[in-house]
C-alpha positions as CSV (number, residue, x, y, z in Angstrom):
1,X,50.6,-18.8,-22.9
2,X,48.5,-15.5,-23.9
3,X,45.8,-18.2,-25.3
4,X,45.9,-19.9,-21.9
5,X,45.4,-16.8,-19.8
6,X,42.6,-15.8,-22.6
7,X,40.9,-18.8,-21.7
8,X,41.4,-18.8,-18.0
9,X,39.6,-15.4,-18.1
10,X,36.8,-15.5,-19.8
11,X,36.3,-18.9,-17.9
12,X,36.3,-16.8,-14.6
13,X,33.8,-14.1,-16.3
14,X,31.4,-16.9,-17.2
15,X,31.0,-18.7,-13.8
16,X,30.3,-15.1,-12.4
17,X,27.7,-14.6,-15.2
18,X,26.0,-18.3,-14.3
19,X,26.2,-16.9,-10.5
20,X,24.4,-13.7,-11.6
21,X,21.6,-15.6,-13.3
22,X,21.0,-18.1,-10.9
23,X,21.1,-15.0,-8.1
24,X,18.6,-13.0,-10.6
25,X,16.3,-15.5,-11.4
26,X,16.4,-17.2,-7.4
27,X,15.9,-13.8,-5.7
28,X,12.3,-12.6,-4.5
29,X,11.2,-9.3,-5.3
30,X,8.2,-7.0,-4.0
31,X,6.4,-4.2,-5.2
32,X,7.2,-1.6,-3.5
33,X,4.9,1.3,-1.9
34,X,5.7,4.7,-0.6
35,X,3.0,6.3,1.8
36,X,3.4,10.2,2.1
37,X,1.6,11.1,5.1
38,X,-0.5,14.7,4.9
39,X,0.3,17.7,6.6
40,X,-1.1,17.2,10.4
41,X,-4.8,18.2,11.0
42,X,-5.6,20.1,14.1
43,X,-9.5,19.7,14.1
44,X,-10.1,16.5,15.9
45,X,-6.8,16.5,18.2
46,X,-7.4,14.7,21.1
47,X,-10.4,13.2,19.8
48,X,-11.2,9.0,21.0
49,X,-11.8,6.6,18.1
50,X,-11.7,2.4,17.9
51,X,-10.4,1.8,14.8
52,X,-11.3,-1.7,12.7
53,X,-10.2,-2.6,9.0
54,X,-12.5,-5.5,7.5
55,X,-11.1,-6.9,4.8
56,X,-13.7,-7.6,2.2
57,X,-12.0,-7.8,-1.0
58,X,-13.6,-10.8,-3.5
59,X,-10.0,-12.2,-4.4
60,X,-7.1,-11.8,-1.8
61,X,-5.0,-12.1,-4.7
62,X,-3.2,-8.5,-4.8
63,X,-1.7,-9.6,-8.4
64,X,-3.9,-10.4,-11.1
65,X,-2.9,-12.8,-13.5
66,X,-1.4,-10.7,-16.2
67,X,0.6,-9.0,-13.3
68,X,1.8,-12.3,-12.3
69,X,3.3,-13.1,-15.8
70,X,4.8,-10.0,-16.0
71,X,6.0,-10.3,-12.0
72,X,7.2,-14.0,-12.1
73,X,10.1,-14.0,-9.5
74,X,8.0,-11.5,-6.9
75,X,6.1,-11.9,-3.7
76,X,3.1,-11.7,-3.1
77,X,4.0,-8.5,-0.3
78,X,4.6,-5.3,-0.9
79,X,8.0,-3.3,0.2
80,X,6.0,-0.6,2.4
81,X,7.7,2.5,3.2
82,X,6.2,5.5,5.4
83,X,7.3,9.2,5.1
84,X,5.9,11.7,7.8
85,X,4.9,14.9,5.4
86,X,7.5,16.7,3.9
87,X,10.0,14.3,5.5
88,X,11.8,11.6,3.8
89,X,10.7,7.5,4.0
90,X,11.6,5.2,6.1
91,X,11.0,1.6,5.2
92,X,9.0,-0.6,7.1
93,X,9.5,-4.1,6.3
94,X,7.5,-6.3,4.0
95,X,3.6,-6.3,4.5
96,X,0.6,-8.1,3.2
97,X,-1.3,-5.4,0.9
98,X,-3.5,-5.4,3.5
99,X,-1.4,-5.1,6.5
100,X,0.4,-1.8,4.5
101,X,-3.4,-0.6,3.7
102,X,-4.6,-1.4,7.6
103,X,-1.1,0.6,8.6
104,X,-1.7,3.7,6.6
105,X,-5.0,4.5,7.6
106,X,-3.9,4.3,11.5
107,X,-0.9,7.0,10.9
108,X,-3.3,8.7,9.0
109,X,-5.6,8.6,12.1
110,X,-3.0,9.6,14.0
111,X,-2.0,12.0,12.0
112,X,-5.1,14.1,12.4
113,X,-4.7,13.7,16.0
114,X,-7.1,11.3,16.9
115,X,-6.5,8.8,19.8
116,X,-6.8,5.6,19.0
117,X,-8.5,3.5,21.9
118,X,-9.5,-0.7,22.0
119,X,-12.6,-0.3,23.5
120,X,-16.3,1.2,21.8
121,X,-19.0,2.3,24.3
122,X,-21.8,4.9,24.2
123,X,-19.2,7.9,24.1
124,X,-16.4,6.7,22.1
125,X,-17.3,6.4,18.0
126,X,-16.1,3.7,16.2
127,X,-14.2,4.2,12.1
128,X,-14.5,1.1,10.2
129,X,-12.9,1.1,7.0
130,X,-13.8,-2.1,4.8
131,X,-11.3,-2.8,2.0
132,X,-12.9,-3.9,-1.3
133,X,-10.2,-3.8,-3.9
134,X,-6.5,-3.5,-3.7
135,X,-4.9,-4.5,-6.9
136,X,-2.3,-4.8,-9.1
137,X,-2.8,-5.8,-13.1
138,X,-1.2,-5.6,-16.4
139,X,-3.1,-4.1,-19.0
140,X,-1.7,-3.0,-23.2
141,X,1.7,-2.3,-21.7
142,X,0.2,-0.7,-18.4
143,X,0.9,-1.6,-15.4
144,X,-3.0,-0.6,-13.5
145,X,-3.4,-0.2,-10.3
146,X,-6.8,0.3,-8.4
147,X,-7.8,0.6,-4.1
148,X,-11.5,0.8,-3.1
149,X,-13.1,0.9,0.6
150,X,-16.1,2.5,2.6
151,X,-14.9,4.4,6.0
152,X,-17.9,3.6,8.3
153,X,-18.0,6.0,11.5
154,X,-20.7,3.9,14.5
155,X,-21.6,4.5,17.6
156,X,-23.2,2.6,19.6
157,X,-23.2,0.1,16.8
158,X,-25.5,2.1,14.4
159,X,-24.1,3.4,11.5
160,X,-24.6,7.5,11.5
161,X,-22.0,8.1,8.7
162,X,-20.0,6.7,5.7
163,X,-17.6,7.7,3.0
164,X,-16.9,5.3,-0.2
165,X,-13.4,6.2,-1.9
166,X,-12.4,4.4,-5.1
167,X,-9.5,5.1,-7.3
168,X,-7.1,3.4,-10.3
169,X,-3.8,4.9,-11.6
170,X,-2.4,3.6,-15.0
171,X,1.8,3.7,-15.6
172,X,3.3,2.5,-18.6
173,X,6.0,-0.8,-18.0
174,X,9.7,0.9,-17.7
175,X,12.6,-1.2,-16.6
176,X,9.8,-4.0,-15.7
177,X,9.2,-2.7,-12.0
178,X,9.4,0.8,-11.9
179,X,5.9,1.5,-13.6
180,X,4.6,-0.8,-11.1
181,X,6.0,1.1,-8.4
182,X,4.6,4.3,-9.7
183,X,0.9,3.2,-10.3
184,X,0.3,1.2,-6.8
185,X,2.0,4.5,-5.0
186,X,0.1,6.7,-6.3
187,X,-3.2,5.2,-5.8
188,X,-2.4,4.3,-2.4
189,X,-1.3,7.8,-1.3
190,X,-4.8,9.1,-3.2
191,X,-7.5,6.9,-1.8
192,X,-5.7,6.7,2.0
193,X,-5.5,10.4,1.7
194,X,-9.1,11.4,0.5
195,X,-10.4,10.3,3.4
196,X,-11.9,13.1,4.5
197,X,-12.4,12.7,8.3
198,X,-13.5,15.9,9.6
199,X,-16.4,16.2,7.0
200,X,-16.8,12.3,8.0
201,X,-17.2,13.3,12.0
202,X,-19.2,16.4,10.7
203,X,-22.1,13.9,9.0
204,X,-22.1,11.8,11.7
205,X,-22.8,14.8,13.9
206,X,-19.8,14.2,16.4
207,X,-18.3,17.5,15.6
């Protein structure tokens, strides 16, 4: 009878194990990214700006191969999360890499207190920021994660300023994701937030 009820039991605990597998190995994870807004700037409150991303990246492939290995149940999204400076995050669905990078840089905007309008003329500027790399790879045990663009500020269509911000951030692999996580956070909140827009309105002689 004991034997029996043995038996029984460690039959239940290995369909839930099969169930767990199958769940583990079906389920689609994301990288996930953390923006931390800066503190507010005052300097260009109130100020009209279009704002246009270009996406110019070689490969649209955020992944790199040995990140895919490493990553072979995850999506090709990111989990992005915003948090409003010293504030905690609040998650914002899944993006493209480039949909969370074109996101950031309008709170950031908006964060400096620029109004962002649709239409360019003669009066209102124009901040283009052209996306070159956004990447994930896996390199000796590292997870490496890089973000490069050129902020463009026009008006009238003419060029009278620019800014080229490039960064990487290496993490060693811990619990498979987690250094991930860490390196593509880090850059993102470093190369969004180096931006620096009032020098940027200063060159262009707009401030």
């Amino acid at each position: 009878m004991k034997a029996a009820r043995n038996k029984r039991y460690w039959g239940i605990w290995g369909i839930f194990l099969c169930l767990f597998i199958i769940v583990s190995c079906g389920s689609i994870h994301e990288v996930q990214v953390v923006y931390q807004l800066p503190p507010p700037g005052k300097v260009l409150q109130g100020r009209k700006v279009v704002f246009r991303f270009v996406d110019q990246r070689p490969s649209k492939d955020f992944l790199k191969p040995n990140a895919k290995k490493e990553l072979k149940h995850f999506s090709t999204d990111v989990s992005f999360a915003v948090a409003k400076y010293r504030e905690a995050g609040f998650k914002l669905g899944p993006y493209t890499p480039a949909d969370a990078i074109r996101d950031a840089f309008k709170r950031r905007l908006e964060n400096d207190g620029l109004v962002l309008v649709s239409e360019a003329g003669e009066v209102v500027p124009e901040l283009e920021i052209v996306l070159e790399d956004f990447s994930l790879d896996y390199i000796e045990r590292q997870w490496a994660a890089s973000i490069s663009y050129e902020a463009r500020l026009k008006k009238g269509g003419r060029v009278l300023a620019t800014q080229t911000v490039s960064a990487n951030a290496q993490r060693y692999k811990i619990l498979r994701r987690e250094g991930a996580d860490k390196a593509v956070t880090d850059v993102f909140n470093e190369t969004v937030n180096r931006l620096d827009l009032v020098k940027l309105f200063r060159d262009a002689r707009l401030l």
